[in-house]
C-alpha positions, 0 to 999 in steps of 0.5 A: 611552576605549580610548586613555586605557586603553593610555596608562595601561598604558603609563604603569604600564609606564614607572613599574615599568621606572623603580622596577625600574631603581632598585631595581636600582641602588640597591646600587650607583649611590647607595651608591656602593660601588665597589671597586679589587683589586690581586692578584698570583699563579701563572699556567700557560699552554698554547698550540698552533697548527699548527706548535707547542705549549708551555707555561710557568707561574711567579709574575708574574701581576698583575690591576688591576680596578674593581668595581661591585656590581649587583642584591645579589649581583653585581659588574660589573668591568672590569680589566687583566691583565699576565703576565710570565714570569720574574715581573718581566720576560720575555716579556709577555701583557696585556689586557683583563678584563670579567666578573660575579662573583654572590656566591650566600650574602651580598650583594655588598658591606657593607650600610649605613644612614645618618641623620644622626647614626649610621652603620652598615655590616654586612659578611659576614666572608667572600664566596665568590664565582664569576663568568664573564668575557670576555678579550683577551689580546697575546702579545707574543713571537708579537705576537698577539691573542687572546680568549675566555672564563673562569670564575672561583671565589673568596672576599673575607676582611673585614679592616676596614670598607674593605680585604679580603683577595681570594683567586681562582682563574680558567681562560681559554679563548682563540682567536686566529688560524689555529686558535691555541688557549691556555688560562690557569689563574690563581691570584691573591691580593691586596688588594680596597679599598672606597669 
């Protein structure tokens, strides 16, 4: 008797993990609301190791990301960055970005209900957002890796059912060999496409 017991919990276990698990992924998996940004802005970057230090700013900061709404609020999104110094040429910084923004006032994405004969989609006009991310980042004058962390802040301006206005702000903190420190503030602007 004892052993049906346990197999029962564990059954009722297995099936709540199960629904939470669609719950979860329903918003996003099924709905299929995956978004692609492209945005382009400012950017400053410090750096310091134990010889040096200097700075440079200037517009030549472009960001390509995926995001893919989880859990309501959330966006999971993986992207690639390229600084250029002189904003088209000169010397290059690129890597990797992957973080989760949470959208703390609407749902990450639109909200949509579909039948067979109508479709309807409700979006929030605006989405402020914040997120912390992780980075990788190769400078290519010094031909070094670095990584680390960054928070983000910013909004998604509805423009029609398939493209928003996508405004960011983000500062980076890196460490990279031999106590090499950077740091990037980000101010980023562009298009957000949602299908």
């Amino acid at each position: 008797m004892r052993a049906v017991i346990k197999a029962m919990a564990k059954v009722k276990w297995l099936n709540a993990i199960i629904f939470g698990l669609i719950c979860i992924s329903s918003t996003s998996v099924f709905a299929l609301d995956v978004k692609v940004d492209a945005m382009a802005g400012y950017f400053s970057i410090d750096a310091k190791t134990n010889q040096a230090s200097g700075s440079v700013s200037n517009i030549g900061s472009y960001l390509v990301s995926v995001s893919l709404p989880f859990a309501h609020q959330f966006d999971l999104n993986v992207g690639y960055s390229l600084i250029m110094s002189k904003g088209i040429g000169g010397d290059l910084a690129y890597g990797i970005d992957a973080g989760v923004n949470y959208f703390p006032f609407t749902p990450s994405t639109s909200i949509k209900a579909i039948d067979d004969k109508s479709f309807l989609q409700v979006s929030p006009l605006i989405k402020p957002f914040f997120g912390i991310s992780f980075h990788q980042r190769q400078y290519q004058s010094v031909q070094t890796n670095y990584a680390g962390f960054g928070l983000s802040v910013g909004m998604e301006r509805k423009i029609n059912a398939a493209f928003d206005l996508k405004l960011m702000t983000r500062y980076v903190s890196l460490i990279g060999p031999q106590s090499a420190q950077a740091s990037e503030l980000i101010f980023m602007g562009g298009i957000s496409y949602g299908f």
